[in-house]
C-alpha positions, 0 to 999 in steps of 0.5 A, spaced: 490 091 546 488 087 541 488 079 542 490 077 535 488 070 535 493 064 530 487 063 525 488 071 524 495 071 524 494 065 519 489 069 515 494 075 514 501 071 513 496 068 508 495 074 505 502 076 505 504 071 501 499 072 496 500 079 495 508 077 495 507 071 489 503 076 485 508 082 486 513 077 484 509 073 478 508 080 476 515 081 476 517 076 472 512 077 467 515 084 466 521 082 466 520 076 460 515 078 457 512 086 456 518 089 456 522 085 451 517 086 447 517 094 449 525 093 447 523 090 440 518 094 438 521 100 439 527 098 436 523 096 430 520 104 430 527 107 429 529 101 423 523 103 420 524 110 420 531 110 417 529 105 412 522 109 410 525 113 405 529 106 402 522 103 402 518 110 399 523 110 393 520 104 389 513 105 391 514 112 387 516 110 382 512 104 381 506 109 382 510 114 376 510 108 371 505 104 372 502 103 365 496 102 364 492 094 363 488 092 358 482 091 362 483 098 364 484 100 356 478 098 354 474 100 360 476 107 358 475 106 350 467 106 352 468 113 355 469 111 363 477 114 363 475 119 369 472 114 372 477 110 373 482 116 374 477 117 380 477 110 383 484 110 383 485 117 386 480 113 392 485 108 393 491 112 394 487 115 400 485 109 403 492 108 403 491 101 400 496 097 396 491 095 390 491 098 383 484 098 379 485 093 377 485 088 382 480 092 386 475 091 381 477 083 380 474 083 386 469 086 386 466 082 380 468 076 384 463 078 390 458 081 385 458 074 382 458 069 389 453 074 392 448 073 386 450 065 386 448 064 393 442 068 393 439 065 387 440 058 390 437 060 397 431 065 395 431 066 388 433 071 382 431 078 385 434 074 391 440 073 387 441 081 385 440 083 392 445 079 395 450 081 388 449 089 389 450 088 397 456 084 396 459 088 390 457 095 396 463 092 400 469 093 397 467 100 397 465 101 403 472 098 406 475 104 401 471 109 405 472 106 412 478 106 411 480 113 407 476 116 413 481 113 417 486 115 415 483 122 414 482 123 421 489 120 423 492 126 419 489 131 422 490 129 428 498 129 427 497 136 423 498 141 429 503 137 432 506 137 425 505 145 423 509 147 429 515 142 428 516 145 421 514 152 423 521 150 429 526 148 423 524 153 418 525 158 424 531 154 426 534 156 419 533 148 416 530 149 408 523 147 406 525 141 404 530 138 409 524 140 415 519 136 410 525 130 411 525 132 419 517 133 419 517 125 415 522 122 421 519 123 427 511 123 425 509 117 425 504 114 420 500 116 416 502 124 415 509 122 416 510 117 410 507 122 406 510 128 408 517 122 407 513 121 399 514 128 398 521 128 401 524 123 397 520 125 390 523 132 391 529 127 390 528 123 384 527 130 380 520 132 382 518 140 383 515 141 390 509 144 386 508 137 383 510 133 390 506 137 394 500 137 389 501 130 388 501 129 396 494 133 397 491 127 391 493 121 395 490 124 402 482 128 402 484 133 408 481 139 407 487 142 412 492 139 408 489 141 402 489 149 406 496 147 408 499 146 401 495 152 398 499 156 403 505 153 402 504 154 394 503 161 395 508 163 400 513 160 395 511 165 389 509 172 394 514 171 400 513 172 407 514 169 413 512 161 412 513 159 419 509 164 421 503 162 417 504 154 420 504 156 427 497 160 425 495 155 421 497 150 426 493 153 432 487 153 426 487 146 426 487 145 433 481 150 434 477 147 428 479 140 432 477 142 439 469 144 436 469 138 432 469 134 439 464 138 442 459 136 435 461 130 437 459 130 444 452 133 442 450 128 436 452 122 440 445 121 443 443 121 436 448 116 433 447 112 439 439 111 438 440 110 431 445 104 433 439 102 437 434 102 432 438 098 428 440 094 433 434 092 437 430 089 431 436 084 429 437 082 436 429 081 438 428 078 431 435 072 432 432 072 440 426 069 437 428 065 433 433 062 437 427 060 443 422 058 438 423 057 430 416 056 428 414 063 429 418 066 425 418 060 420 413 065 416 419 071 414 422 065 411 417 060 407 411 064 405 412 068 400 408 074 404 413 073 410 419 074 404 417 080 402 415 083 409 422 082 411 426 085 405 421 091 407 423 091 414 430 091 412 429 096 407 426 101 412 431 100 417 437 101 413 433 108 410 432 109 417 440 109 418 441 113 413 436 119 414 439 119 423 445 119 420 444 126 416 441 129 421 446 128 426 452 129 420 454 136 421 461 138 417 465 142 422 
């Protein structure tokens, strides 16, 4: 037999009334906190799927009315219509709640303080690149976030190729399976397929609807989606048949995409190192010992070896991430 001592006996009930309290605290804390939220989050999902469509209609005619600005006016009386055009088409796919106009207040807002700071800290050519830099992000946050959104809906594409092929084999109409697919996919193909719903509704064709969907989202597997659908409508033939193949496409397509990814990550990796480890020694550097840095920012031969570093790294980045870009 075994002696069992008080002390461990001690120990044991010790631990027992620890695990008790933390079983019991984390009880609690359930109970109180996480599951509330749980009930109420979804709670609020099911709102916002019955309130979708209420919440779409003004935003659809609000797009269909927008009137053009005076600023836009003028911009486009020197010829830069398309531009504009192009720019607000970018801001419907970045799903952004911007007009042009905003959009480009604040870009010359930024542009501006951009070029203030660096003409007060180094100078004008300073001064130009700071402006060119600050300007540059409004551009990119439309990018990021277009991207995005683009990935997002060709991840919900197969599930929701299978989910009209379903109700069109159900008997439903293209129509109210546009209605179905828009309630139960969440955001963002969901809302648009809801935008395609509700146009139909305010007297818009489903050519138009459709076409005016594929402008708001650069997917190429939305843009095949929609050619099909357009021809299937004009020739006949069995629709469901072409999602459940088009489905079973995307997902292929999806599957080598995820495989090129995993071969490209070791370069995506080393060119985040190389743009990496240059900041991180330089700031490393300058945190332990100033003064041997202090060239870079006072001699006017360490300014310009330092815009020259940051020049070729930033070329660098760019050339890596051509080289393991692969479009699948």
């Amino acid at each position: 037999m075994v002696d069992i001592s008080s002390r461990d006996m001690v120990y044991a009930l010790g631990l027992s009334a620890i695990f008790v309290c933390a079983f019991l605290s984390m009880s609690f804390l359930y109970s109180s906190v996480i599951a509330p939220f749980r009930y109420r989050r979804s709670l609020r999902t099911r709102v916002e799927k019955v309130t979708r469509s209420e919440a779409l209609r003004p935003d659809i005619i609000k797009v269909k009315e927008a009137k053009s600005h005076l600023i836009l006016a003028v911009i486009e009386k020197f010829g830069a219509r398309a531009i504009i055009e192009d720019l607000r088409i970018q801001l419907q796919q970045a799903d952004l709640a911007w007009d042009v106009t905003t959009f480009l207040g604040v870009n010359i807002l930024l542009v501006l303080v951009g070029f203030i700071i660096g003409n007060l800290k180094q100078g004008l050519l300073a001064g130009v690149g700071f402006g060119a830099g600050f300007g540059f992000l409004p551009f990119l946050i439309v990018k990021t976030k277009k991207r995005k959104k683009t990935a997002r809906i060709e991840e919900q594409m197969p599930d929701v190729m299978d989910l009209l092929a379903r109700s069109l084999r159900a008997g439903h109409t293209l129509s109210s399976a546009f209605e179905l697919a828009g309630q139960e996919t969440p955001h963002p193909l969901g809302t648009e397929l809801s935008m395609v719903f509700e146009e139909q509704r305010l007297g818009i064709s489903l050519n138009a609807a459709l076409q005016d969907m594929v402008k708001r989202v650069d997917s190429h597997d939305l843009r095949y989606f929609v050619t099909g659908v357009l021809i299937q409508s004009e020739t006949g033939g069995s629709l469901a048949e072409l999602m459940e193949k088009l489905g079973r496409l995307i997902r292929e397509r999806l599957t080598l995409k995820m495989k090129v990814l995993a071969l490209t990550s070791e370069g995506r990796i080393s060119a985040w190192i190389m743009i990496a480890l240059p900041i991180g020694l330089f700031l490393f550097l300058y945190a332990s010992n100033p003064k041997y840095v202090s060239m870079f920012f006072d001699d006017p031969t360490g300014r310009k070896m330092l815009w020259g570093a940051v020049i070729s790294m930033f070329l660098g980045w760019i050339c890596m991430k051509r080289i393991i870009r692969i479009e699948v």
